[in-house]
Structures are given as structure tokens and as C-alpha cells.
N, C-alpha and C positions, 0 to 999 in steps of 0.2 A: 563804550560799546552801544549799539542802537539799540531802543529800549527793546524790541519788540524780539529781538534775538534773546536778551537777558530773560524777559518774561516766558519765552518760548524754554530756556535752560532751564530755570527755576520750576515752571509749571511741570516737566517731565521730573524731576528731580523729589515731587511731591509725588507725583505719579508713582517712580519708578518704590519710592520707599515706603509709601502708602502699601502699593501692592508686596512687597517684600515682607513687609508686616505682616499684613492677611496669609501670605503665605506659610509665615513663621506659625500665626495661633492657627491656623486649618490644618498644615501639614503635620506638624506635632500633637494635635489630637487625636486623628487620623493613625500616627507612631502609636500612644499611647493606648489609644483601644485596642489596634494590634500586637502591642506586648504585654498589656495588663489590660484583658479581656474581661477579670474577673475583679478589679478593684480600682472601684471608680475613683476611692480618693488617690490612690495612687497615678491613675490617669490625670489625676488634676497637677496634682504634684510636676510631673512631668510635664505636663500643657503649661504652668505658671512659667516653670525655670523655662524653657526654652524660650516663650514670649520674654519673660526681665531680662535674657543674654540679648534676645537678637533687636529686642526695642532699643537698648542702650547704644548697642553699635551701628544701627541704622541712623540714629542720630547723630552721631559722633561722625558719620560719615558724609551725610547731607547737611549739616547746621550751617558749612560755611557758605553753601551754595543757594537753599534756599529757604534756612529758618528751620528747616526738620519739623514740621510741625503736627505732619499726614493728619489732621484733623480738621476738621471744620469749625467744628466749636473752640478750638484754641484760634482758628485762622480768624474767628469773627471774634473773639474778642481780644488778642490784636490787634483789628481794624477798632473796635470800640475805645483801645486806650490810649488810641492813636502812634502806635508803633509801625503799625502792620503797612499793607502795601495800599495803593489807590483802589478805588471800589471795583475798575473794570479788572486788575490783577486779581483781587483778592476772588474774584467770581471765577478766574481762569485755575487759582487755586483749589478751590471746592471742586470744581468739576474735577480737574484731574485726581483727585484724593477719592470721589467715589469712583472713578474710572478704574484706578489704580485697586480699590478695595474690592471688586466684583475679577476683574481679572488675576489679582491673586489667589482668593479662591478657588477659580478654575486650573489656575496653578498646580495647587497642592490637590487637586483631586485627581491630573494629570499623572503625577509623578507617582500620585498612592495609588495608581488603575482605580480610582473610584469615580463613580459615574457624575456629573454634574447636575446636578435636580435640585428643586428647589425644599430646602430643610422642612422637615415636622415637627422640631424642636419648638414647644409654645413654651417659652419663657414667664410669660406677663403675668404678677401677681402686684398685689399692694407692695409687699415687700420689697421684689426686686424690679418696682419703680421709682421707690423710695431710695435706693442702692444704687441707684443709675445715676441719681441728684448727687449723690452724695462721692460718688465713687469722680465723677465728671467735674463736680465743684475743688475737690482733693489735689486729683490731678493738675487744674489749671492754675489752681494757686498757689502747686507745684513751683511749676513754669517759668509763671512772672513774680515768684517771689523773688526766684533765686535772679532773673534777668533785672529785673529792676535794682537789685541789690550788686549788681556787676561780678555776680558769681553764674554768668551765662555757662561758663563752660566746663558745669559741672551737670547741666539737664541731664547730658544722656547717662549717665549712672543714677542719677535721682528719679529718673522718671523710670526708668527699666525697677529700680526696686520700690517705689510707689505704686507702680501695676504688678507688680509678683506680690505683692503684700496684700493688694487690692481684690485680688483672685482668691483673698482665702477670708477677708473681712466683711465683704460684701456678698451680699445672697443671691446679686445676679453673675458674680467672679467679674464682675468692673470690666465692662466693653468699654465704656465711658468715650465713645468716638463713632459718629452715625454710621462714615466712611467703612471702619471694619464694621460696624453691625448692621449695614445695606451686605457688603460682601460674604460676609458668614450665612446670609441667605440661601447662597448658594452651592453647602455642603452639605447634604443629609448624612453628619458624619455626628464625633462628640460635639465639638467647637459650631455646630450647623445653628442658626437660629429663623424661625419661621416669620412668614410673611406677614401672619398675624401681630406680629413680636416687633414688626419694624417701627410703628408712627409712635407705639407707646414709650417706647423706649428712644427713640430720638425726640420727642418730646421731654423725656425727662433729661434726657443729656445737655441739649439747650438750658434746660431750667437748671438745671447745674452748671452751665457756664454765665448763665446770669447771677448766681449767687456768688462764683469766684472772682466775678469782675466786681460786685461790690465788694467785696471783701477785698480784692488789691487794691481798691479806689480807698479803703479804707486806711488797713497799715502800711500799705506802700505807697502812697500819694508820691505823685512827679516830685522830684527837686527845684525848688525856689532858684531862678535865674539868680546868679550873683550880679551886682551892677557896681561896675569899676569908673574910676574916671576922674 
């Protein structure tokens, strides 16, 4: 198939699941303030399990198409371990992943009749930048643990209860992906995160995706060519 078709499937494909994502953690926040107005761990509750169901199956449903990755930081490092796609794909991926994160949002603001504006929510503390590193390094060595280990087709159950776990161990509740934490910018709802909220926190998520690629580069190192002959 002509490459530019394939990369054109694959890039909507990151698009379409990316945005499905954002729709999943906005729209179900959005639920949970309106059923439990009055008890915010119960909102979280509710906001976690909906994201761990619909992350799992959104994978399961894009991995064979295009890697299932809706992130950026798993998508660059990827490209770092030399798995990932060539640099002009891998850039057509990133885009469409925040493309896809900003119109899921508007999604689920859609559906909840809630206005689209941009969040109040300031997140940013030591803490839960600290938690962002930590929540984003977890996550990707997640990933390519299990892919290097030729246990690829179990991510999407591993990574749906890695992020539901993540929601309650970390002090930021683990965005751990720029893509949704550009797009949560634009809910003033629970799940909303502010504008202020964006560079610190993708800064730290990068730095979390650089500690997991050392850390794969470390217990998962490539397999030694066998030489027959």
C-alpha cells in the first residue's frame, strides 16, 4: 500500500483514539460532578474507572492499525529506541494526537451542554510535578516493558489499570500525556486543566519519558543478533 495512504490511516487512527481518550477523561468528569456534586473522591473514583475501561479498549482497538499510542511521549520514545516510525511520520503522529486531544474535549463538553472555555483549574505545585515524572516514566516502562518482552498484546489491559491505579497514587491523578493535558485545557469542568498548568507539566512528562527510556535501555536492552552459518 502507498506509504502516504498508510501514514495518512495510521495518523487519523492516533487522531481518532487520542480524541476518544480526552473524551472518555472529560466527559466522565463532567458525569461525576453531576452525580456526585457533593463527593469529590467519589467523582475521582468514577473519573479513574471510566478512563482504565475506555484506555484499555481504545487500545485494543487501534494497536493493530497504528501502535495505539495517543501520546507523544511514548511516540518519541519509540522513535528513540528505534522501534517507532521515520521522523517525518513520527511528527504527523504528534500532531494528530494533540489535534485529536483538543477536539475530544470539545467533545465531551458538547454532549454534557457544557460551554467550551478555557479551564481555571491551576494544578502546578512541586508535588504534582514531581508526579507527572513519575506517573509518565511508570507508564512508559509500562509499554515497552511488556513490548520488548513480546507480551505486546497485553498493553491494553496493563496500561488501562496502570492509569486507574495512577489516578489515585499520584498527586497530580497521572495525566502523564501532553496530548490529553493540552486538551483538558479546554474544559472548565472537574477533569479541566489550566493554561498556566500546560508547559509545567509537559515538561515534566517529557522528563518522565526520558527516565523510562533509560530505564528500558537498561533491563530491556535489544536482543543480540544470533549469527548462524
Amino acid at each position: 500500500m502507498d506509504h502516504t495512504l498508510l501514514l495518512w490511516r495510521r495518523s487519523f487512527a492516533e487522531f481518532l483514539g487520542t480524541a476518544l481518550l480526552v473524551t472518555t477523561v472529560v466527559g466522565s468528569g463532567i458525569a461525576a460532578q453531576q452525580l456526585s456534586p457533593d463527593d469529590v473522591g467519589l467523582q475521582l473514583l468514577e473519573n479513574s474507572l471510566a478512563t482504565t475501561f475506555g484506555l484499555a479498549v481504545l487500545i485494543l482497538v487501534f494497536q493493530p492499525v497504528s501502535g495505539a499510542s495517543f501520546n507523544p511521549v511514548v511516540t518519541l520514545v519509540d522513535r528513540a529506541l528505534g522501534g517507532g516510525a521515520r521522523s517525518g511520520d513520527m511528527l504527523a503522529y504528534i500532531a494528530a494526537q494533540f489535534a485529536g486531544g483538543i477536539v475530544g474535549a470539545v467533545l465531551a463538553n458538547v454532549m454534557f451542554a457544557v460551554p467550551t472555555e478555557l479551564s481555571t483549574k491551576d494544578r502546578v505545585s512541586m508535588g504534582t510535578l514531581v508526579a507527572e515524572v513519575v506517573a509518565t516514566a511508570g507508564l512508559v516502562l509500562v509499554i515497552f516493558a511488556l513490548v520488548r518482552t513480546q507480551r505486546a498484546a497485553i498493553v491494553g489491559p496493563a496500561v488501562g489499570a496502570y492509569i486507574g491505579a495512577a489516578y489515585w497514587f499520584t498527586s497530580s491523578t497521572s495525566v502523564a500525556n501532553p496530548a490529553v493535558n493540552l486538551g483538558r485545557m479546554f474544559s472548565d469542568t472537574f477533569a479541566g486543566i489550566s493554561p498556566a498548568t500546560q508547559l509545567p507539566f509537559i515538561g515534566a512528562q517529557l522528563l518522565g519519558g526520558l527516565v523510562a527510556y533509560a530505564l528500558v535501555r537498561l533491563f530491556f536492552p535489544p536482543r543480540p543478533a544470533t549469527v548462524t552459518g
